[in-house]
C-alpha positions as CSV (number, residue, x, y, z in Angstrom):
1,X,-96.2,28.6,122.8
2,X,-92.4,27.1,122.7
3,X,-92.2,24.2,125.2
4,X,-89.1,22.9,126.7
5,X,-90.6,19.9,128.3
6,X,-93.8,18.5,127.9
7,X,-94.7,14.9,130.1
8,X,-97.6,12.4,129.2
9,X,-99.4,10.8,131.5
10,X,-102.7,8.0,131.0
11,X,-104.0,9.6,134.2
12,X,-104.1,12.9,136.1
13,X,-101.9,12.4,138.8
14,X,-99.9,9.8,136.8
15,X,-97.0,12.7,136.2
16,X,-97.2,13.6,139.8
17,X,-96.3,10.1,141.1
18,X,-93.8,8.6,138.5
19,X,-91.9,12.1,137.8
20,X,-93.1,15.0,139.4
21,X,-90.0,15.8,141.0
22,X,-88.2,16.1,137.9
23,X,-91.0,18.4,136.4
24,X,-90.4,20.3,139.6
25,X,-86.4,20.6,139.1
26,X,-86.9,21.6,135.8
27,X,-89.1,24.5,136.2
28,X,-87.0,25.7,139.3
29,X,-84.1,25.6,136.5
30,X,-85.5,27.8,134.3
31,X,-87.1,25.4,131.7
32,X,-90.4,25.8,130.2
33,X,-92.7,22.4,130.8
34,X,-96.3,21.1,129.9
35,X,-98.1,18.6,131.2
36,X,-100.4,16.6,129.3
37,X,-103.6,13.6,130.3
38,X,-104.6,11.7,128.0
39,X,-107.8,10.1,130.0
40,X,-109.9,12.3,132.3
41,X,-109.3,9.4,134.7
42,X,-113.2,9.1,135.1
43,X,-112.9,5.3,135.8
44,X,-111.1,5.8,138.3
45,X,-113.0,4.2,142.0
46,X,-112.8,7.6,143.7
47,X,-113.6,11.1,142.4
48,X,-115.0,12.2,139.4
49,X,-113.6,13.9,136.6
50,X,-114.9,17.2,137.7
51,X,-112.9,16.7,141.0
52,X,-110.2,15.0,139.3
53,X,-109.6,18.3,136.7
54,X,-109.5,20.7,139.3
55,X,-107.0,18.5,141.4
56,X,-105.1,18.2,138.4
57,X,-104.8,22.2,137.7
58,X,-103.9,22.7,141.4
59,X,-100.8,19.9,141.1
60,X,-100.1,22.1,137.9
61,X,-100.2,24.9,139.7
62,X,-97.8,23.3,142.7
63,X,-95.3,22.6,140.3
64,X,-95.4,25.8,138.4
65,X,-95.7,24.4,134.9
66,X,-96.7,26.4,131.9
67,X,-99.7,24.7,131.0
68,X,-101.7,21.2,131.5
69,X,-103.8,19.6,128.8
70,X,-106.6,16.6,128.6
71,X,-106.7,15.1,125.4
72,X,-110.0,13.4,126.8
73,X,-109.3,10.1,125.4
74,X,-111.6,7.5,127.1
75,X,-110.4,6.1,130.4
76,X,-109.9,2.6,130.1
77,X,-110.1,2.6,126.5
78,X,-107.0,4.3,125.1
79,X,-106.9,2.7,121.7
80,X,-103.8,3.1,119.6
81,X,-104.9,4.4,116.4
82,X,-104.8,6.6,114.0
83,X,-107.2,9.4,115.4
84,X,-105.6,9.0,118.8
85,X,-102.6,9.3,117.8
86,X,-103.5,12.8,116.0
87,X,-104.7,14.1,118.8
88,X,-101.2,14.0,120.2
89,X,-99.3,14.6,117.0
90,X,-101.2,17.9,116.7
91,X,-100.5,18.7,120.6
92,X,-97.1,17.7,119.5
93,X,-96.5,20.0,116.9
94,X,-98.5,23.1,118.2
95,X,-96.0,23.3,122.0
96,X,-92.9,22.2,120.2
97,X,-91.1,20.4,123.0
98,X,-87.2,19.6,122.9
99,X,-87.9,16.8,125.0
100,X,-90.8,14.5,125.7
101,X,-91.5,12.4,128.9
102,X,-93.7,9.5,128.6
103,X,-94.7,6.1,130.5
104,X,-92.5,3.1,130.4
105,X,-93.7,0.4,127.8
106,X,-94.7,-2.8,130.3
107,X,-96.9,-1.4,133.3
108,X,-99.8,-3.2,135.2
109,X,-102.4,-0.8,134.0
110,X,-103.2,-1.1,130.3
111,X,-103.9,2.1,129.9
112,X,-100.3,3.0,130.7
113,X,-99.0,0.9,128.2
114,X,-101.6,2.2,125.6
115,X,-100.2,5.8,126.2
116,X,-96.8,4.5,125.7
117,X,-97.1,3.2,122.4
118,X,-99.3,6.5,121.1
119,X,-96.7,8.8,122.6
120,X,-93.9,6.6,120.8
121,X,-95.8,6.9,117.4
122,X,-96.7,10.5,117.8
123,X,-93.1,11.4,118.5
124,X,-92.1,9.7,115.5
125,X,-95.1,10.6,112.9
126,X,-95.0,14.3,114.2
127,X,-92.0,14.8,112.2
128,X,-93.2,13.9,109.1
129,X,-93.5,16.9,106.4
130,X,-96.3,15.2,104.9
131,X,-98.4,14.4,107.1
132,X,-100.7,17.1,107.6
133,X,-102.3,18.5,110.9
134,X,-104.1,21.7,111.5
135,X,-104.8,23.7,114.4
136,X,-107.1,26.7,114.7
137,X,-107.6,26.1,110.8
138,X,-104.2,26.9,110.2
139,X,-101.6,24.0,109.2
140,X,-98.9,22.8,111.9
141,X,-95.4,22.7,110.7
142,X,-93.5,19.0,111.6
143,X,-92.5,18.7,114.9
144,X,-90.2,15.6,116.3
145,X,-88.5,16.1,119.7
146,X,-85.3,15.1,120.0
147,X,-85.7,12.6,122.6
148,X,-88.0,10.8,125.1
149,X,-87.7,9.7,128.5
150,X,-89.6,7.0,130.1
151,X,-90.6,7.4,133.5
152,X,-91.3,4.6,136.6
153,X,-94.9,3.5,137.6
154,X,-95.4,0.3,139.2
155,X,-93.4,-2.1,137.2
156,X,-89.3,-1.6,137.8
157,X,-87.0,-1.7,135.0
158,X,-83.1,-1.0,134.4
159,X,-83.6,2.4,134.4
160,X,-80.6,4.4,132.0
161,X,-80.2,7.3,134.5
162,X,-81.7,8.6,137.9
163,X,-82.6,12.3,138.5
164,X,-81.4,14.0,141.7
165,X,-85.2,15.6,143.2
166,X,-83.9,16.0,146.6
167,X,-84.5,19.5,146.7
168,X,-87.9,19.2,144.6
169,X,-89.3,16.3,146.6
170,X,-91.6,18.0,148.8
171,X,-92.6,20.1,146.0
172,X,-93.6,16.4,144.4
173,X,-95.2,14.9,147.3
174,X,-97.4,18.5,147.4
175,X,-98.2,18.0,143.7
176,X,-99.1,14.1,144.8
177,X,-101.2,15.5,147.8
178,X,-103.1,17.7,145.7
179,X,-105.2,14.7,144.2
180,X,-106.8,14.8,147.1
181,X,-109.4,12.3,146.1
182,X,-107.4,9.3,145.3
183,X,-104.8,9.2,147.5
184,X,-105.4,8.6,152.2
185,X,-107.8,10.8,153.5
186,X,-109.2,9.9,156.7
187,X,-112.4,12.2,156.0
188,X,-113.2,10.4,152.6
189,X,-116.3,7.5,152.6
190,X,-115.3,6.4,149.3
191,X,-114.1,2.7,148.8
192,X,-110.3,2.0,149.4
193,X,-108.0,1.5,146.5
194,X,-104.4,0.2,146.5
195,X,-103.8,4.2,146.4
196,X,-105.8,5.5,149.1
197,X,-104.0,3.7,151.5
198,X,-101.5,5.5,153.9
199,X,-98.7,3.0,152.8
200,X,-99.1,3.7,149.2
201,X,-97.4,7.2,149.9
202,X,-94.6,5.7,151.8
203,X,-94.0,3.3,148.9
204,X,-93.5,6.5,146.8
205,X,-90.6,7.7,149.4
206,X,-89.3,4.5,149.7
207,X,-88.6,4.3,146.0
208,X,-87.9,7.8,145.6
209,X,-84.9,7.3,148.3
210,X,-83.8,3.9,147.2
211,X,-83.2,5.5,143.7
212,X,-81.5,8.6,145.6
213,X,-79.2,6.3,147.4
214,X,-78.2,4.7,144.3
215,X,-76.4,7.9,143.4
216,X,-75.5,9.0,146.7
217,X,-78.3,11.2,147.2
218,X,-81.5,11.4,149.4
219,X,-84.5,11.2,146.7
220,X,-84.0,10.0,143.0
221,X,-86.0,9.0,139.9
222,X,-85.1,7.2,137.2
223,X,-85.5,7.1,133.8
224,X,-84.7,4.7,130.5
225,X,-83.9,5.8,127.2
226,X,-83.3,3.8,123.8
227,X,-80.9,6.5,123.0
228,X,-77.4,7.4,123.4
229,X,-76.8,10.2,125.4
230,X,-73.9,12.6,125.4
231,X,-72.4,14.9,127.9
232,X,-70.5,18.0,128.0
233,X,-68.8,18.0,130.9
234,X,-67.7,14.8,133.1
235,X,-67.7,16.8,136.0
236,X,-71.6,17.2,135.7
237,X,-72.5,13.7,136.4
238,X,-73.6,12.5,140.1
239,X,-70.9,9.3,140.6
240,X,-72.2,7.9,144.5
241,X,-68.8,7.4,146.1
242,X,-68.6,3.9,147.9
């Protein structure tokens, strides 16, 4: 399978929140995209990861990716090393994305960060002729995408550019709606989380259209890269007149 795309999250229903709207754009353009978990997200206060699995197919579905993966890495114990690591490398180097999409490096939830720095070494490591990785019992050829993006959770950071999702966002917020268990449902007689509350969604509009107003547009998300980027044509950039 030749990927386009493929996005990391720590949790299902990370993608969904921080960049789903992008994912969304990018299918509706034609690209091919993957989505990847690295935790099952059975830690989580509400749901399980049965529940959570088939909530995270139906977002998939929503946003017409190609496929979604869980790497089944323990939830609150996503330990960089070496065998982690692999288990991305190898996912990696058997989709063969152009570009990768991963969490930004300082975020509240360790497990976020932890996914950051195993996504960075994976993307670096997967390119290396001779380091070997099989799949199926055949050997994978190296693999490096050529960049990766980092996208917004809870902390904010000077982001390098800002996606225009205004005509993906209610795709996004149908992706976000499919976790049904972790985000306000009046029926539900689990515990309340900082997510399950109905402001908690109108935080994600409110950033989503602060960031869209920043370009002139009504929903936005950002992103930062380490890398220069290049364009082709001036014309193609969003400038918000003031």
């Amino acid at each position: 399978m030749q990927i386009d795309v493929l996005a990391i999250g720590a949790h299902p229903d990370d993608i969904e929140l921080s960049c789903g709207g992008t994912i969304a754009k990018l299918v509706e353009q034609g690209y091919a995209v993957a989505l990847a978990d690295v935790t099952q997200g059975e830690l989580g206060t509400r749901g399980t990861k049965e529940i959570r699995a088939k909530e995270a197919q139906e977002a998939a579905h929503i946003l017409g990716v190609k496929t979604r993966r869980n790497l089944r890495i323990p939830d609150g114990n996503v330990e960089v090393n070496k065998a982690n690591a692999q288990k991305l490398i190898v996912l990696i180097r058997e989709l063969k994305p152009t570009i990768l999409i991963i969490p930004h490096s300082v975020e509240r939830h360790p497990d976020h960060v932890h996914t950051h720095h195993l996504c960075k070494e994976a993307w670096y490591y997967a390119g290396l002729q001779k380091l070997n990785t099989s799949l199926g019992g055949e050997k994978q050829l190296p693999h490096r995408p050529h960049h990766y993006f980092e996208f917004m959770q809870w902390h904010e950071f000077d982001y390098s550019f800002i996606v225009d999702i205004t005509d993906s966002y209610e795709t996004k917020m149908k992706a976000v709606r499919a976790h049904t268990s972790q985000f306000f449902n009046p029926q539900s007689k689990e515990p309340e989380t900082k997510l399950s509350t109905p402001e908690f969604l109108e935080t994600i509009e409110t950033r989503a259209k602060y960031y869209g107003q920043r370009i002139g547009v009504r929903y936005g998300e950002p992103f930062l890269t380490h890398y220069s980027l290049g364009i082709k044509d001036v014309f193609d950039l969003i400038i918000h007149k003031r």
